[in-house]
C-alpha positions, 0 to 999 in steps of 0.5 A: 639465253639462259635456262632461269631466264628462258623458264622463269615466266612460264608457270610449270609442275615438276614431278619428282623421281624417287623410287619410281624410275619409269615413264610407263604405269607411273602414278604420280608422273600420270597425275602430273602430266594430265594437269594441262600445264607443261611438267618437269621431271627432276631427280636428286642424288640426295646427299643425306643419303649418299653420305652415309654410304662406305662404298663409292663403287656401290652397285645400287648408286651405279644402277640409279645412274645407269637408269637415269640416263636411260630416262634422259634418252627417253625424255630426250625423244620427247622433246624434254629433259631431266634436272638432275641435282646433287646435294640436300633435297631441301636445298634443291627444292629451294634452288628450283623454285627460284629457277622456275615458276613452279604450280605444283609438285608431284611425287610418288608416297614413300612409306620410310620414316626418314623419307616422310620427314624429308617429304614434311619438310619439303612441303613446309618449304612450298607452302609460304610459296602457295605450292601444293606437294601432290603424292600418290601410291605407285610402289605398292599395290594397297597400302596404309588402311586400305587392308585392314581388320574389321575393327580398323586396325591394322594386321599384324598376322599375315595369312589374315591380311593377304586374305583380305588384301586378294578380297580386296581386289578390283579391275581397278587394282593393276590398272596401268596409269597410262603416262603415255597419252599425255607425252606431249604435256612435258616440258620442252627444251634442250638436254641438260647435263646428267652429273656423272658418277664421279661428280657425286663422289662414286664410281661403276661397279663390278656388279651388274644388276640383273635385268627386269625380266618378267619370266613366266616359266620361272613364276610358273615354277616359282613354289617348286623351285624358289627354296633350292639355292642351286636352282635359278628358280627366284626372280631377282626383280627385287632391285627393280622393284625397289626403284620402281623400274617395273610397276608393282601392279604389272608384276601383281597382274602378270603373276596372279594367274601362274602362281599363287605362291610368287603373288604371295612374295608381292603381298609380303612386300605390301604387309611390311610397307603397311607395318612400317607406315603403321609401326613407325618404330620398326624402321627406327631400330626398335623390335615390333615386340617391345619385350624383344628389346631386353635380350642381352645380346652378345658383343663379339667383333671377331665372330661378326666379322667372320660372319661378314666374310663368310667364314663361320664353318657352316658351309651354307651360311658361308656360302650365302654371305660370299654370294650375298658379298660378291653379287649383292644378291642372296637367295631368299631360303639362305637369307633366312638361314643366315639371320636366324644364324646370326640372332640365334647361334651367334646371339648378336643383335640383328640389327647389326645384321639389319644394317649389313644387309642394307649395306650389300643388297641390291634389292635393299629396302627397309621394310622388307629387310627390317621385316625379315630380320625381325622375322628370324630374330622373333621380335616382328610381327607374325614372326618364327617363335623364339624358340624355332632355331634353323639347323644349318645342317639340316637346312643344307640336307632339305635344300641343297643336298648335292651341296652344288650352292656350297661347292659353288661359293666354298669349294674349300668346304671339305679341306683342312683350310676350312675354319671349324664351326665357330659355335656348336649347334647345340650348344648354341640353341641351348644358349639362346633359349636360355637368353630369350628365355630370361628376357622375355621371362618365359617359364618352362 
């Protein structure tokens, strides 16, 4: 007997895994499994999104796989199993109402104008069906108007906002949603088949995420160490948080009594998923600030590609692009250092930057990336003003004296080989001043 045959009588709620890839401490899941009727979990490797990646190695798609598989094992001593489906979600979604006889389906918000579109369209598809498409906040700790200013509008300056958000706390805000108790409510059958990496179009990377390790000698030392390359001083669970392999609330909760200024990182995150939800714009390749939008940036292939590969002749934006080129990952001190190198030395659009990031990282996620290169551009909300342009050298002398980060990613730094600077610091500052001077019309 086959699967359509077997299920198609009894009446189900599917969950869908997204950017939520646990069983433990998940919201939507929870909510699901708590219905009473039996719950199938699903995932799509979504072809619109896959499509558009260049790299058929890439490590984040290898990691997702990875994940999935584990899930399975997990779901598999319960007694259960993921559907897991390759293509269009639209399409999916159809294939499954008429495999299953659905009640409802669960997910988790996703705060993405593309993902919000998706999730629209989905549920045009349920409703003729009479199925409900239930979401909930799982990948943040507050998000939409939960913080916001007294006039009801949203912040847009951080220090009032992460003030607000820790007043807003509760016992209710970490607590863990405990999926656990309703184990049994999964639906029970046999395995079915995970598509492999190559039936999707890709193949393992070299690149291995690191693992999700709530250290708390690191967090406890976070505001010493978190600006020195060198030091292995950063988490790194910005991957897992990404695809929910950790709770946010677990991490907020663990962190909030070691450090103050780690549990700030976190807040940073909600801000930039509240601006993306309220300023829809940003995500979409627009600045925050509309009069950013008439900087005349430069158009110059061959110094954008030397950026990429690391080779501009300042040792420390080098280094981080090698790192961020060989691991997926680059050290959050360099990562300003670089952007503000590429807008404001280079004059090149930061979204070109925007977009090789979100090609490289590991820990990618739009409002985070957008939020960032916004910030070292000078068009986002509660950003460095335009006239604060990061000396690449006197980075290096506050951040990496001993040049153990440069030596390590370019140790031919002091040799002949090593290209000279492809802009004078000076001559650069003096130029974009001048750039962002005529287009935001400032007056001396």
């Amino acid at each position: 007997m086959d699967k359509a045959t077997l299920h198609n009588s009894t009446k189900i709620n599917v969950f869908w895994f997204r950017r939520d890839l646990r069983l433990e401490d998940n919201a939507g899941l929870y909510h699901a499994l708590k219905q009473g009727l039996p719950v199938l979990p699903i995932f799509i490797f979504d072809q619109n999104i896959l499509d558009k990646l260049e790299d058929k190695a890439d490590a984040r798609v290898d990691f997702i796989h990875q994940t999935i598989l584990s899930l399975q094992q997990q779901l598999i001593s319960l007694g259960s199993t993921l559907d897991v489906r390759y293509g269009k979600p639209a399409q999916i979604i159809k294939e499954l109402i008429s495999t299953y006889t659905i009640h409802d389906l669960f997910a988790n918000h996703d705060y993405e104008p593309a993902a919000i579109e998706r999730d629209t369209e989905i549920a045009a598809i349920l409703k003729p069906e009479g199925i409900l498409f239930h979401t909930f906040k799982d990948i943040v700790v507050f998000e939409k108007e939960e913080v916001i200013k007294d006039d009801g509008k949203p912040y847009t300056v951080f220090t009032p906002y992460s003030k607000k958000w820790k007043a807003g706390l509760s016992a209710e805000s970490f607590t863990a949603f405990p999926s656990q108790q309703y184990s049994n409510c999964f639906l029970q059958q046999k395995p079915l088949p995970i598509p492999s990496l190559t039936s999707i179009g890709f193949s393992p990377s070299t690149i291995v995420a690191p693992k999700a390790d709530f250290n708390a000698l690191l967090i406890s030392q976070y505001s010493a160490q978190r600006d020195f390359p060198a030091i292995a001083g950063t988490s790194k669970l910005g991957i897992h948080l990404r695809f929910g392999t950790i709770s946010i609330r677990a991490l907020a909760n663990y962190a909030m009594p070691l450090n103050e200024t780690f549990l700030n990182e976190l807040i940073w995150r909600d801000f930039y998923h509240m601006i993306l939800w309220h300023f829809p714009r940003v995500g979409k390749g627009h600045a925050f600030k509309p009069a950013y939008d008439q900087i005349e940036w430069r158009q110059d292939q061959g110094e954008f590609d030397k950026w990429c590969q690391g080779q501009t002749g300042y040792p420390i934006v080098d280094a981080g692009m090698r790192e961020l080129n060989t691991t997926g990952f680059m050290h959050n001190r360099v990562r300003m250092i670089v952007a503000s190198f590429f807008a404001k030395h280079l004059l090149l659009d930061w979204r070109l930057g925007e977009a090789y990031f979100a090609n490289k990282l590991l820990d990618y996620d739009l409002a985070a990336n957008n939020g960032g290169w916004q910030w070292a551009a000078g068009s986002g909300c509660d950003a460095a003003p335009y006239f604060r342009i990061f000396n690449p050298y006197l980075q290096t002398q506050r951040f990496d004296a001993s040049l153990d980060y440069i030596k390590k990613w370019v140790p031919e730094f002091q040799e002949l080989t090593y290209p000279t600077p492809i802009v004078v610091h000076e001559e650069a500052r003096k130029r974009c001043l001048a750039t962002y001077a005529k287009a935001l019309k400032v007056t001396e």
